[in-house]
C-alpha positions as CSV (number, residue, x, y, z in Angstrom):
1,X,117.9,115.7,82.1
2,X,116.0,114.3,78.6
3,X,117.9,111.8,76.6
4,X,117.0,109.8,74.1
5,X,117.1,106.3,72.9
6,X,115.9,106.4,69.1
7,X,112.4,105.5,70.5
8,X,109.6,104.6,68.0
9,X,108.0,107.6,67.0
10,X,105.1,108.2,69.1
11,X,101.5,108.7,66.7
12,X,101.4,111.7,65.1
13,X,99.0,114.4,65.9
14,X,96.7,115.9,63.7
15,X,96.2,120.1,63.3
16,X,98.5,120.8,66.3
17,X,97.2,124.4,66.8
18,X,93.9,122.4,67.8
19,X,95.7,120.4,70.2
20,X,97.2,121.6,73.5
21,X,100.0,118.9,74.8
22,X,100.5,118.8,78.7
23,X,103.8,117.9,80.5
24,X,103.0,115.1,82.5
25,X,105.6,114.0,85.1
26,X,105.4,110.4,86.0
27,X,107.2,109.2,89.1
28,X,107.3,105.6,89.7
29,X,106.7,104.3,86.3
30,X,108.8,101.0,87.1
31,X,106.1,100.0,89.8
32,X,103.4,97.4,88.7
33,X,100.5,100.1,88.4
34,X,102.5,102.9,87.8
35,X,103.7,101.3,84.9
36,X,100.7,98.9,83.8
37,X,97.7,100.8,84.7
38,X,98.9,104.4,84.8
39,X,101.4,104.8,81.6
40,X,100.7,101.9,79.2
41,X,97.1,101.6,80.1
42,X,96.2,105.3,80.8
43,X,98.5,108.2,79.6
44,X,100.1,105.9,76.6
45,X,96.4,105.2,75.2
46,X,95.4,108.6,76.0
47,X,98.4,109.7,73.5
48,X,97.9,107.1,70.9
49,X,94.3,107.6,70.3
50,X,94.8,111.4,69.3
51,X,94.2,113.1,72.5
52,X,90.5,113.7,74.2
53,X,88.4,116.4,73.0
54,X,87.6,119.0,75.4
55,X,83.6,121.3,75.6
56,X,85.3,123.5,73.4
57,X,86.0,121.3,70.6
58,X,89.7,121.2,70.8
59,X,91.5,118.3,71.8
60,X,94.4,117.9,74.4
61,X,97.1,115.4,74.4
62,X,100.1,113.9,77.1
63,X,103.8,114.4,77.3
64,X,104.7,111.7,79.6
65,X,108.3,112.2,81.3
66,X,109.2,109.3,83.2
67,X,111.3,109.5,86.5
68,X,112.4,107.1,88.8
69,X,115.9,105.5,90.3
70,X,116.8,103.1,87.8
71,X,118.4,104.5,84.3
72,X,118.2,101.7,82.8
73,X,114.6,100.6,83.6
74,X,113.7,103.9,82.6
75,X,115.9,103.7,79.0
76,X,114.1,100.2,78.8
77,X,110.7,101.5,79.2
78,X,111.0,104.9,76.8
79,X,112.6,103.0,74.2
80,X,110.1,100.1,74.3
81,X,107.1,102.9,74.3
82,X,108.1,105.5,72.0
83,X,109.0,108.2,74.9
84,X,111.5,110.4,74.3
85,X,111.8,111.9,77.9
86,X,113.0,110.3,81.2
87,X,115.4,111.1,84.2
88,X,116.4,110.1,87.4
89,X,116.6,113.7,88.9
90,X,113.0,114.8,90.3
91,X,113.9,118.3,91.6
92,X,115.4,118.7,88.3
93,X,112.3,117.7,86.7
94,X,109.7,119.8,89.0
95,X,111.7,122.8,88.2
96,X,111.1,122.5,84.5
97,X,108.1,124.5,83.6
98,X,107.5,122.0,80.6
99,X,105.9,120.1,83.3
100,X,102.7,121.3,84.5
101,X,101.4,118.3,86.2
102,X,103.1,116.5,88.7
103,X,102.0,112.3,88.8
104,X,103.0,110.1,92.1
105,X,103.1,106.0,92.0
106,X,105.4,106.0,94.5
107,X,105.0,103.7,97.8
108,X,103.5,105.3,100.7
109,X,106.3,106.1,102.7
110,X,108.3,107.5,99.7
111,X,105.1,109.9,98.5
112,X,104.1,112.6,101.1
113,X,108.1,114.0,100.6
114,X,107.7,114.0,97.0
115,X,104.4,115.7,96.9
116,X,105.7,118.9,99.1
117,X,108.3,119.1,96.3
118,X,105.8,119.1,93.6
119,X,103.3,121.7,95.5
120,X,106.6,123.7,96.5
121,X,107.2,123.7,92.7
122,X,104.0,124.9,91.8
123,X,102.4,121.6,89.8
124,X,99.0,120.1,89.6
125,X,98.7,117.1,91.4
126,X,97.4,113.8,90.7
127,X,98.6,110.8,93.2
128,X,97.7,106.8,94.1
129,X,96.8,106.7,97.4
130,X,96.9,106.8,100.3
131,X,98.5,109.9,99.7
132,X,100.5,110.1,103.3
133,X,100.9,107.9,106.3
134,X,99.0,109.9,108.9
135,X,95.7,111.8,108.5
136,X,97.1,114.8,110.2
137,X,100.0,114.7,107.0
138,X,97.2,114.1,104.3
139,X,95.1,117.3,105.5
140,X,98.6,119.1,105.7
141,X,99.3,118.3,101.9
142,X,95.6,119.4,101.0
143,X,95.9,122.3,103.1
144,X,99.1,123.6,101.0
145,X,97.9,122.7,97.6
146,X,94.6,124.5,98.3
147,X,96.8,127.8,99.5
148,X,98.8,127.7,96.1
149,X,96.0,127.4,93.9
150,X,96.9,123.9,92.7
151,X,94.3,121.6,90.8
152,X,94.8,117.8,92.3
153,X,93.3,114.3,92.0
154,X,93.8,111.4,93.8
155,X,93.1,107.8,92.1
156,X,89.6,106.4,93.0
157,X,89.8,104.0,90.6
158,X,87.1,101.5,91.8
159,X,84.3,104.3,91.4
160,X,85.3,103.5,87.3
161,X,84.5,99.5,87.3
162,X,82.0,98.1,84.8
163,X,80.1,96.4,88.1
164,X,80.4,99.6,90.2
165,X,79.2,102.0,87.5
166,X,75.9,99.3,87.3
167,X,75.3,100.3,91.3
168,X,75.9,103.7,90.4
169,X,72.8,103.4,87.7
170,X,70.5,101.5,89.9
171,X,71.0,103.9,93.2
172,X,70.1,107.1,90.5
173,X,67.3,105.1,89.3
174,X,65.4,104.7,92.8
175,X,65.7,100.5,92.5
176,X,66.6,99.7,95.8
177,X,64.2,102.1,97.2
178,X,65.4,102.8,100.9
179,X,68.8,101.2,101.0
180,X,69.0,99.8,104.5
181,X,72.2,98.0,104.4
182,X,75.5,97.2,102.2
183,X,78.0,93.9,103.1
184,X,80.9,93.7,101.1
185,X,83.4,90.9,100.9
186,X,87.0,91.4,99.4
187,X,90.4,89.4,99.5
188,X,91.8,85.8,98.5
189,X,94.7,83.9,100.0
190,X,98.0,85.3,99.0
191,X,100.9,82.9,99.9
192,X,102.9,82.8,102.5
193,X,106.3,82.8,100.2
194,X,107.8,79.6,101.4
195,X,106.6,76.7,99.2
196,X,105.4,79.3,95.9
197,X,106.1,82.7,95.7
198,X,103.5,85.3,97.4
199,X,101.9,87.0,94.7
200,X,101.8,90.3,96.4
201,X,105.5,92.0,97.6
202,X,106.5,91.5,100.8
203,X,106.2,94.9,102.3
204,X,102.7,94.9,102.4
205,X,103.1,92.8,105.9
206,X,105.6,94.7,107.7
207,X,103.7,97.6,109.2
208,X,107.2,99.8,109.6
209,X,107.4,99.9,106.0
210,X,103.6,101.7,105.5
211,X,102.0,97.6,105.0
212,X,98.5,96.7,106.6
213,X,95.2,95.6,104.7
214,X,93.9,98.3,106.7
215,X,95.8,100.6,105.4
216,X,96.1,99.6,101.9
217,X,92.2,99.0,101.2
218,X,89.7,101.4,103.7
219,X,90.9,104.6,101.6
220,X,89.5,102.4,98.6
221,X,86.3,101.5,100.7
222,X,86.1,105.3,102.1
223,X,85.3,106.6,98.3
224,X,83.6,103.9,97.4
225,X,81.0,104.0,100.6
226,X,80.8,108.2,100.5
227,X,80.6,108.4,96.7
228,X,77.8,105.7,96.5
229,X,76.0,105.9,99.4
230,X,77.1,108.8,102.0
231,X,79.9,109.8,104.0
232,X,80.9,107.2,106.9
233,X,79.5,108.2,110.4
234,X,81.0,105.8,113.0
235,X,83.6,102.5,112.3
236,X,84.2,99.6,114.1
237,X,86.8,97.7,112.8
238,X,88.8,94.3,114.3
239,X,92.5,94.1,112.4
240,X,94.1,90.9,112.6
241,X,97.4,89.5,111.5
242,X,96.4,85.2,111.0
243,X,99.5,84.5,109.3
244,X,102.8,85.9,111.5
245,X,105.3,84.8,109.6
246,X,105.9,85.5,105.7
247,X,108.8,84.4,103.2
248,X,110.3,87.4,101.5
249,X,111.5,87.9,97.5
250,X,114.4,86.3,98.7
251,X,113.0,83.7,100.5
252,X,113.9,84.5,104.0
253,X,111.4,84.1,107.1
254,X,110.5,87.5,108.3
255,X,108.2,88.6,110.9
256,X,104.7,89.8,109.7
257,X,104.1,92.7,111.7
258,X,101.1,94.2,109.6
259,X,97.3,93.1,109.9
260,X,96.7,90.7,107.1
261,X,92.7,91.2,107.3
262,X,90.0,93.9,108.8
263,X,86.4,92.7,109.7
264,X,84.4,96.1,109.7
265,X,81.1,97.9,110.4
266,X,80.4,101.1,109.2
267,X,77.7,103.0,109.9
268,X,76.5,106.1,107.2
269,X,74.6,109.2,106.7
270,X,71.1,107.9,106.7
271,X,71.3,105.0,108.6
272,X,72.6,102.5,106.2
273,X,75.3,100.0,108.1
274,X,78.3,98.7,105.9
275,X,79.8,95.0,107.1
276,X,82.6,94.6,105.2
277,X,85.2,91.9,105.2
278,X,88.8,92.4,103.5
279,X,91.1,89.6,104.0
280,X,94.7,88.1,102.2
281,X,93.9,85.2,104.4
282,X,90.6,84.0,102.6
283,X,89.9,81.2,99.9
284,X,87.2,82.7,97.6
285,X,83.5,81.4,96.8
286,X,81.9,83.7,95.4
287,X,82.1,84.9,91.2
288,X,84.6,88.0,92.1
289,X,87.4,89.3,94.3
290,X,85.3,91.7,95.3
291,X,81.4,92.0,96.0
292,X,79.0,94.5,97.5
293,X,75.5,92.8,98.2
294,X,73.2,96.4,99.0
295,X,70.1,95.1,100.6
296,X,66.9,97.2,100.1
297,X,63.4,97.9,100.3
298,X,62.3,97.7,97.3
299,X,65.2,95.3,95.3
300,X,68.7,94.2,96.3
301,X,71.6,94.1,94.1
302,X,75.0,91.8,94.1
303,X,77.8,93.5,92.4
304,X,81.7,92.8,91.5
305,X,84.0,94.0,89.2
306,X,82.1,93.5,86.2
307,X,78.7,91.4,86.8
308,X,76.1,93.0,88.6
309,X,72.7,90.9,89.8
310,X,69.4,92.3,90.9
311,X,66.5,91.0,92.3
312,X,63.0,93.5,92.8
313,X,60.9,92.8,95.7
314,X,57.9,91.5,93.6
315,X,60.5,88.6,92.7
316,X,62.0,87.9,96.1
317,X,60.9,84.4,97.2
318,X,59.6,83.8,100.8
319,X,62.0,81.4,102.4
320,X,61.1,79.2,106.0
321,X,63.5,77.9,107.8
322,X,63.3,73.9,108.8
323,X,66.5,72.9,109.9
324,X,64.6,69.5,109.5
325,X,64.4,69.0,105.7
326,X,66.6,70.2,103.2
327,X,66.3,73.2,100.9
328,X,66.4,72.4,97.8
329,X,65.3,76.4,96.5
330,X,67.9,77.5,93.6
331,X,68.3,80.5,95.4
332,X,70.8,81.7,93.2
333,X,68.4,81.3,89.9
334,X,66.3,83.9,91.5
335,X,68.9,86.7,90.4
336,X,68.7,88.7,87.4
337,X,71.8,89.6,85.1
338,X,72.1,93.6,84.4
339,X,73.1,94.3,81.2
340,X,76.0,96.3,80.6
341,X,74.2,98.8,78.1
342,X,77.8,100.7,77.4
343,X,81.1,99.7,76.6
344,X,83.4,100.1,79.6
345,X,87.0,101.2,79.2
346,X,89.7,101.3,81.6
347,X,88.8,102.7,84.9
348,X,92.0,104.3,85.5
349,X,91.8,106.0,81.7
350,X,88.8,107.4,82.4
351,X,89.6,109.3,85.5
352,X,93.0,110.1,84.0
353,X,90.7,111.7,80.9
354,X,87.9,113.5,83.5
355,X,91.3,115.0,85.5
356,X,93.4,116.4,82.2
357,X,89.6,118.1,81.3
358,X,89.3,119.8,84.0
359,X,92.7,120.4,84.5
360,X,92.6,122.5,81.4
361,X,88.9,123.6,81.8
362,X,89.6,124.8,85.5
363,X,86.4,123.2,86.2
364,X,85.8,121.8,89.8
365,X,87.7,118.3,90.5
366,X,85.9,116.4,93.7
367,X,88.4,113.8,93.8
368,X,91.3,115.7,95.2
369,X,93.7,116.0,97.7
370,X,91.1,116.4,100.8
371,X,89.1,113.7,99.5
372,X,92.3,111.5,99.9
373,X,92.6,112.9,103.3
374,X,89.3,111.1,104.2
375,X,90.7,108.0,102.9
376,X,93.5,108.0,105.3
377,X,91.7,109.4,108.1
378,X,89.2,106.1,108.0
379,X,92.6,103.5,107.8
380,X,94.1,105.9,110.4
381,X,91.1,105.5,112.8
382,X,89.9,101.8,111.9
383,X,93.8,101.0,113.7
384,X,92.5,102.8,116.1
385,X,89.5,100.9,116.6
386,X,91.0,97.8,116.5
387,X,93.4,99.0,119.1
388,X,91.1,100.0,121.7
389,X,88.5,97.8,121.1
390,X,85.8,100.4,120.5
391,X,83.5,102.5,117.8
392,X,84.6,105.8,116.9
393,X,82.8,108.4,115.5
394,X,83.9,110.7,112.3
395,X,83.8,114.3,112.0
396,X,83.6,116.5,108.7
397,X,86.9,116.8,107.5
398,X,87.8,120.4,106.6
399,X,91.1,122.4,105.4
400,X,90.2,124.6,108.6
């Protein structure tokens, strides 16, 4: 199952009897983010910079064994990376005990299969999501790793953003006072294919083959939204698809079958109401990708990836609106910077980092498999809504 290419050696560690190495197995290490944000930027750092150090003072380290279809893209990577361990037979893989956690980058449709192997097997878990097509199959999946004991994660990555962890600070800090409302906007126009190439794969259109902004971006929203401000109550949601006809890799017409943007409302614990906008269809103005404006009582906040911009009640001008003459207000100077106040490494290494702790600290993990669940349960039922034109309203999701 292992070969080896001559790799460079990988860094060497220091006092190995105060460092416990874990098997990591890494399926679907020849995808974009499996390979860019998940080995090179995540696991790979994590192993070149010694390890993490655990509570107890000890420090624990990855094994990385890559697996995928491709020999040779797997031989390519390893070699290039200083990995001596790769193979294109999974069960092979999961029935190594070398292996104690089992990682998925798969695409959707590909991933619920290969996570029933890896519970079957016996490994921890830790998955992009969604982590199945259907809620019903995501609760299933939590349901069996919970009965075997099994520590998982599922990638919230967006929780881990410079701008994000900025919110995070000002929410703990009692800024906004009562939070009354959040409106987030996120997309930009990905080409259609025919006259440049579509900087997203093609898949992501065709709804047969798991694709659907819906699908790909309210699990996102759903941790965001619960983690931040409180588990989601009720959505409304309006799918579209404005663009029906796409050019593949190829550059053959194809039918675009999946919703190309959502226009949302979701209403929280509490009473705070979510707009949000996601769109592949939309030309951006505005400084990010992505923004959350949280409007409240005492202060507002505009955050992105990175920047995040406040402005307290006391400095909140008094507009009035004359259609008549026009405004000349810098509205926009009336915003405050936040500092960053920390240095802010890589989202996904730092969830990879709080995982492997408590991994081997058996220490409680909230962003597991039922959390995912939720994730898919919200796409599942904002389709829903769209379908049938109406709110729906969320219950507690449970293993019962």
């Amino acid at each position: 199952m292992t070969e080896t290419l001559a790799p460079a050696p990988a860094p060497s560690l220091a006092a190995p009897d105060d460092v416990r190495e874990v098997g990591v197995i890494m399926n679907g290490v020849s995808g974009r983010m499996g390979y860019r944000q998940h080995l090179v930027r995540s696991i790979l750092a994590i192993r070149d910079a010694g390890g993490i150090e655990l509570a107890d003072g000890s420090r624990l380290t990855v094994r990385p064994l890559l697996v995928g279809r491709s020999e040779s893209k797997l031989a390519e990577i390893a070699l290039r990376h200083g990995i001596e361990d790769y193979t294109t037979d999974l069960d092979a893989a999961l029935a190594d005990p070398r292996w104690e956690i089992y990682a998925d980058f798969l695409v959707t449709k590909a991933r619920s299969t290969a996570l029933r192997k890896a519970i079957a097997a016996g490994k921890a878990i830790y998955t992009e999501k969604p982590t199945a097509e259907t809620a019903e199959e995501a609760v299933e999946l939590a349901r069996l790793a919970a009965a075997a004991g099994l520590k998982t994660g599922v990638v919230h990555d967006k929780l881990y953003l410079p701008g994000l962890l900025k919110l995070r600070r000002l929410i703990d800090s009692g800024f906004f006072g009562r939070i009354l409302s959040v409106r987030g906007e996120f997309g930009y126009w990905v080409f259609e294919g025919n006259d440049q190439p579509a900087q997203r794969p093609s898949w992501n259109y065709r709804s047969e083959d798991g694709g659907g902004i819906i699908v790909d971006m309210f699990p996102h929203w759903n941790y965001v939204l619960e983690n931040l401000f409180g588990p989601i109550h009720s959505v409304y949601a309006q799918a579209v698809t404005h663009i029906p006809q796409r050019w593949d890799e190829k550059g053959a017409p194809y039918p675009a079958t999946a919703d190309d943007a959502a226009y949302a409302v979701f209403e929280l614990e509490g009473g705070v109401v979510v707009q949000f906008n996601s769109s592949w269809t939309v030309r951006v103005n505005r400084d990010e990708l992505v923004e959350f404006q949280v409007d409240g009582t005492d202060g507002s906040a505009v955050v992105g990836l990175w920047g995040a911009k406040v402005q307290r009640r006391a400095a909140t001008p008094k507009p009035v609106w004359n259609p008549d003459l026009a405004d000349e207000h810098d509205y926009a100077a009336d915003w405050v910077e936040v500092p960053a106040d920390e240095e802010f490494d890589n989202g996904f290494k730092r969830q990879w980092e709080e995982y492997l702790a408590s991994y081997v600290e058996g220490t409680p993990y909230p962003y597991d498999l039922l959390a995912g669940a939720r994730g898919v349960r919200l796409a599942e039922v904002g389709l829903q809504s769209s379908r049938e034109g109406r709110k729906i309203a969320l219950r507690p999701l449970t293993l019962d």
